[in-house]
N, C-alpha and C positions, 0 to 999 in steps of 0.2 A: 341702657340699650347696648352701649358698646362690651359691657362687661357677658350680657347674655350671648354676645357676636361669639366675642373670644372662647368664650366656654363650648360655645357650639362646635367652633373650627377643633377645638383641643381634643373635641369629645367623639370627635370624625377621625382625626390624627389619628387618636390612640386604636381606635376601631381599626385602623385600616392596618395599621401595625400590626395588632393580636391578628387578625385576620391573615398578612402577610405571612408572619412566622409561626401561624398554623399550617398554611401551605406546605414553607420549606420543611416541616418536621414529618410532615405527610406525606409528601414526596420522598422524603431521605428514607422512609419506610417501606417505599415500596417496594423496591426489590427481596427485600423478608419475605413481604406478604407475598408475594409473587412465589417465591420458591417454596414455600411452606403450604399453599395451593397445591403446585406443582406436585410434590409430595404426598400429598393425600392423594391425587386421582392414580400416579406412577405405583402407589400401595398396592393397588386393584389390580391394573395391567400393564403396569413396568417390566422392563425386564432386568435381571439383579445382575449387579458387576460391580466386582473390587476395584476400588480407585485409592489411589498412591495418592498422598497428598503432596503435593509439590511447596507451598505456602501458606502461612498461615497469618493476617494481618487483620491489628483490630479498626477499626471502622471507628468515625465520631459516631457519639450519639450511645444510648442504652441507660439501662436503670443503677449501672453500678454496682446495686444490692447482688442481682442473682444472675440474668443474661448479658449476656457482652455482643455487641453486631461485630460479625468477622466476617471477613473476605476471602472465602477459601479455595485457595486453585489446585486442580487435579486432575490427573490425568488417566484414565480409565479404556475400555476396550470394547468397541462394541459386536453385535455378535459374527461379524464379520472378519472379526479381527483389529480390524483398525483402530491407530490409537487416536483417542480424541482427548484433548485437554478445555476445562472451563473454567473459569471463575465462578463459586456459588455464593451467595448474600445468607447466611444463618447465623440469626440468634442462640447462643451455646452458652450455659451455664457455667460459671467460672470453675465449677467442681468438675467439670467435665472436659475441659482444655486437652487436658494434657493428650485425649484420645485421638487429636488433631492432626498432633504436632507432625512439620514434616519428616517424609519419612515413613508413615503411619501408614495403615490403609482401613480404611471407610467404607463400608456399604453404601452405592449407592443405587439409582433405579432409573433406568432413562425409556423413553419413548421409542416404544419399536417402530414406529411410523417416520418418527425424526429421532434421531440419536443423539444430537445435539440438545433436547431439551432434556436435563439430568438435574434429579435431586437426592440430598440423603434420604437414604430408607432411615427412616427414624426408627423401627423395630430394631432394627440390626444392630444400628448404632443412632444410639442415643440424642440428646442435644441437648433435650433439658429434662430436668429431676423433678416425679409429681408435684405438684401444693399440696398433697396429702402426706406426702414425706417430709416437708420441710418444718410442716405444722407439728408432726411426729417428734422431731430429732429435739432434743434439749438444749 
């Protein structure tokens, strides 16, 4: 009986473990998911402006293999003139860094309504490389 006890409690433990540090890796995701949303609808009806990349910092977390999570701050102009500067959460292909670096400047696409909500125009510039091409490459 006491052996069934322990197996129970251990078997709770672990559950609640896996479950906790699904959370955190879920969460730690979410500003990705969030700007990579962002992105898609700003495609339709953003409006486009070159941003200077002020910073470029990689983030915990990612597959290592091919994207990297970075932390990219820039500073861009909206059509107003005024300069705004953000931080954006993208996942960026290691082949594709260097287009970052600061110094650089990025297409991005921000909300005419709010001007502060801004993502990359991924057409313009890039972030990550097909799965059709990488299948391709030798």
């Amino acid at each position: 009986m006491g052996s069934a006890i322990g197996w129970t409690l251990g078997t709770l433990a672990t559950l609640a473990f896996v479950g906790f540090v699904f959370l955190l890796v879920r969460g730690g995701a979410q500003p990705y998911r969030a700007e990579r949303a962002l992105a898609v609808r700003l495609a339709q009806d953003g409006r486009p402006a070159g941003a200077e990349v002020l910073r470029l910092d990689r983030q915990p977390g990612g597959d290592d293999l091919f994207a990297v999570p970075m932390k990219l701050a820039v500073r861009y102009a909206d059509a107003t003139g005024g300069k705004r500067y953000t931080d954006l959460h993208v996942y960026i292909d290691k082949e594709l860094l260097a287009n970052f670096m600061p110094g650089r400047t990025v297409h991005v696409r921000y909300d005419p309504e709010d001007p502060g909500r801004v993502a990359v125009d991924r057409a313009l510039t890039p972030t990550e490389i097909p799965a059709e091409w990488r299948r391709a490459a030798p």
